[in-house]
C-alpha positions in Angstrom: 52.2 31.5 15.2 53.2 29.4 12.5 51.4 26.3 11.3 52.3 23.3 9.5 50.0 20.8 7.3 50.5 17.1 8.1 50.8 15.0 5.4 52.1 11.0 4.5 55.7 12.5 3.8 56.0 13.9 7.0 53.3 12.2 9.0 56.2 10.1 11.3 58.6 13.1 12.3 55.5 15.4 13.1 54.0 15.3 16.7 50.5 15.1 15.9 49.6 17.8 19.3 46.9 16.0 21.1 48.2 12.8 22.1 51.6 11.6 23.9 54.9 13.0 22.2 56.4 9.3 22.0 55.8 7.8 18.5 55.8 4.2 20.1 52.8 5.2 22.3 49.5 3.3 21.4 47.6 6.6 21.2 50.1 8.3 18.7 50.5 5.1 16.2 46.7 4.2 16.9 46.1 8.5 15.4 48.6 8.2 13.3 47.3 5.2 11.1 43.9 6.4 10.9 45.2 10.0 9.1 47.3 8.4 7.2 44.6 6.3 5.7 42.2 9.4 5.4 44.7 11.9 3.4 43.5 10.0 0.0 40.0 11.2 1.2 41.1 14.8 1.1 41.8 14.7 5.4 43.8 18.3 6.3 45.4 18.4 9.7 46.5 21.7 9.9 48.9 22.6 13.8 51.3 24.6 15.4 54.9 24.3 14.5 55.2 24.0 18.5 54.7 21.5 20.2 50.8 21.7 22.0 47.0 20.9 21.4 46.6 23.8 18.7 45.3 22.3 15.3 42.3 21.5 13.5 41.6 18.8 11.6 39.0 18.4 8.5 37.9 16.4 5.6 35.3 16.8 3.0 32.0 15.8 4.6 31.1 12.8 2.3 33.9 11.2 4.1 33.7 12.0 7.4 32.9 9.2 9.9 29.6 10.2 10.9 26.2 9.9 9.8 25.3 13.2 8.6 24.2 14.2 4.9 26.2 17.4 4.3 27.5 16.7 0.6 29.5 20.0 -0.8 30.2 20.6 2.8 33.6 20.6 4.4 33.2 19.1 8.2 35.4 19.6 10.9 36.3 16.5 12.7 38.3 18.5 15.3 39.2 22.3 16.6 41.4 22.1 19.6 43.4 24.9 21.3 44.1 24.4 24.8 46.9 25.5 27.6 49.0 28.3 27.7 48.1 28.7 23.6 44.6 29.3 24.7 43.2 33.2 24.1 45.9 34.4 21.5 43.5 34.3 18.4 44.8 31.0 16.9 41.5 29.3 16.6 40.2 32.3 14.6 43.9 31.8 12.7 42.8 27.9 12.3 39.3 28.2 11.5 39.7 31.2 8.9 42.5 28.9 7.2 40.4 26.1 7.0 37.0 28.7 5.7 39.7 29.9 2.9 41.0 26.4 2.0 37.1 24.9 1.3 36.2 28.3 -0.3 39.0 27.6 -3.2 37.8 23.9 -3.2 34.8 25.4 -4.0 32.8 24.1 -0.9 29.3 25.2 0.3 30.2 25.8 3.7 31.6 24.1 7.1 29.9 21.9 9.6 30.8 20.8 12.9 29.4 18.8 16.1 28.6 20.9 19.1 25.5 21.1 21.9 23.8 23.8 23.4 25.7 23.9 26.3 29.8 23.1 25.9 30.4 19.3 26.1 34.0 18.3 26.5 35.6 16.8 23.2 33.0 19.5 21.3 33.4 22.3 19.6 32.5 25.2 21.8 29.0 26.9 20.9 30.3 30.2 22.1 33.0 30.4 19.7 31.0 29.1 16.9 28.1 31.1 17.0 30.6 34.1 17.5 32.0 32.9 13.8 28.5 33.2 12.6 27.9 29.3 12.3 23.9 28.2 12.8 22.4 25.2 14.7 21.4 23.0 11.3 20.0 19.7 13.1 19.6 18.2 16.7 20.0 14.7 18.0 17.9 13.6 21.0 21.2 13.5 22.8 21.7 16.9 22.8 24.3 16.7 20.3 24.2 19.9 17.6 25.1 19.7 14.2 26.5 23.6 13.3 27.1 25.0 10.0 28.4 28.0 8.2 27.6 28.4 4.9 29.5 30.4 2.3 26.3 31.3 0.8 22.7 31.6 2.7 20.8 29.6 0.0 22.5 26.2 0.8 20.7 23.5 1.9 21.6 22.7 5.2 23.7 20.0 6.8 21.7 16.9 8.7 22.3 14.2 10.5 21.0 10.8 9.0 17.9 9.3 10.9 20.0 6.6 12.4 21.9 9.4 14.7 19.1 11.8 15.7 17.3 8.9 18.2 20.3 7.4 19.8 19.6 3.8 21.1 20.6 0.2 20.5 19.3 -2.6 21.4 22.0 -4.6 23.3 22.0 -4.2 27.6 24.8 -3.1 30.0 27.6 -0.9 28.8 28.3 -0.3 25.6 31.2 1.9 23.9 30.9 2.7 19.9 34.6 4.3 19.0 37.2 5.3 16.4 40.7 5.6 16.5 40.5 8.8 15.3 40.5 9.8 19.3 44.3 9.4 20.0 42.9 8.4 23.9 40.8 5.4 23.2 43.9 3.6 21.8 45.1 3.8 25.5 41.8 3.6 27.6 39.0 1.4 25.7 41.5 -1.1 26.5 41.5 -0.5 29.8 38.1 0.0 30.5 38.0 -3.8 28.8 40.2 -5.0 31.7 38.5 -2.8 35.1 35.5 -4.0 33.6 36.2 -8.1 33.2 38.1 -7.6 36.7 34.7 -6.1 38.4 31.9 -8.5 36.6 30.5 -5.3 34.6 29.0 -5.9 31.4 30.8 -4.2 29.1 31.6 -4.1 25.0 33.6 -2.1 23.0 32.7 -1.8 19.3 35.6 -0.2 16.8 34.4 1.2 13.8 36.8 0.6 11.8 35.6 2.1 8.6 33.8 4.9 7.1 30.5 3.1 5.9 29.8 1.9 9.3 30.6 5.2 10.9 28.0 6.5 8.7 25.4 4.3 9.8 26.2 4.6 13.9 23.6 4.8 15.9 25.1 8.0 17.5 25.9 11.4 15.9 29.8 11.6 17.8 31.1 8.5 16.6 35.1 8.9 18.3 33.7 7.6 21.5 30.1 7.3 22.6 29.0 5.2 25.5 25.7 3.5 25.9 24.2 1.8 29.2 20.9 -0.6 28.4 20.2 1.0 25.0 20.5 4.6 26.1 23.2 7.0 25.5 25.3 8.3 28.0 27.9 10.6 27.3 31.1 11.1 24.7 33.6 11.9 27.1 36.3 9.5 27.5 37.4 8.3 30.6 39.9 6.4 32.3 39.3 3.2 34.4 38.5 5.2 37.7 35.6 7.6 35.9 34.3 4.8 34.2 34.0 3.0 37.9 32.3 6.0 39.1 30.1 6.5 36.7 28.8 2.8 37.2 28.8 2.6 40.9 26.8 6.2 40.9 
């Protein structure tokens, strides 16, 4: 397999794997954008010179959009092999380019967001703990925050106080997101219509910058979705799950 590094210069002619192949689509322009203004913050999106979900995608931790204190560390905002590229090696291929990129950076080590138990849009613990990365912190959710460090004296990663008790205070539904999910650009807007249409309270909140993304009340910050004050889940979903997750 060969792999390609995204960058401003050839940001528009790449397809960026996970989202829809047209460029006019909401969800590729929406993903788009936000890389393009998170390569000055040292952002790598490293994929597959064929077309498929096979990349990864990381950034030094002090400016990654969530609220973790992992300074040194390099965190990975996103692992994803899927379909037919699935069990051929290329997320060792991805994950041991990305472990020898932060090494010459001089990094302590990686961090990602998993759970316990695989959660969709998570890395998968499995795989992780089969790469010799460690449960560092744990948010009430269930949310995990993994590490591997390049040497066992580090400190370890953690996630700020605001995302280990996930709450808020506002009633009904209630969706914190990025657009750093290529999907929400497509569905949070829809949810805002089914919603309206069916008399459910519902909000969406955009984070639309790193210093509020630091300070969310919820470690996964791409999509999290609250319902009176508690957390629900991070998987996104289109206007028919969202209906029957309400009416259930």
């Amino acid at each position: 397999m060969e792999y390609i590094r995204v960058t401003k210069e050839n940001i528009e002619k790449e397809h960026i794997c996970c989202a829809i192949s047209n460029n006019n689509d909401i969800q590729v322009s929406s993903k788009k954008a936000w890389l393009k203004d998170r390569f000055d913050d040292g952002l790598v999106f490293l994929k597959s010179t064929e077309r498929g979900k096979c990349f990864i995608e990381y950034i030094p931790a002090e400016n990654a959009w969530n609220p973790i204190e992992a300074d040194g560390y390099m965190y990975i905002d996103c692992l994803w092999v899927s379909g037919s590229f699935k069990g051929h090696g290329y997320s060792s291929d991805l994950l041991n380019e990305c472990i020898r990129d932060s090494k010459e950076k001089g990094k302590k080590g990686l961090c990602i967001l998993s759970s316990a138990k695989k959660k969709p849009f998570l890395a998968d613990p499995k795989f992780l703990k089969h790469k010799g990365f460690e449960v560092s912190d744990e948010a009430d959710n269930g949310i995990e925050l993994w590490y591997l460090p390049f040497d066992p004296n580090e400190v370890k990663p953690s996630f700020k106080q605001c995302a280990r008790h996930p709450h808020i205070d506002d009633m009904g539904y209630v969706l914190y997101y990025t657009d750093q999910c290529p999907f929400n650009g497509k569905y949070v807007p829809l949810l805002e219509e089914v919603a309206k249409e069916k008399g459910i309270s519902f909000k969406a909140v955009r984070i639309d910058n790193k210093e509020d993304a630091k300070n969310a009340p919820t470690p996964v910050t791409t999509y999290a979705l609250f319902h009176d004050g508690q957390y629900i889940t991070n998987e996104q979903m289109n206007e028919k799950r969202f209906l029957q997750r309400v009416s259930g």
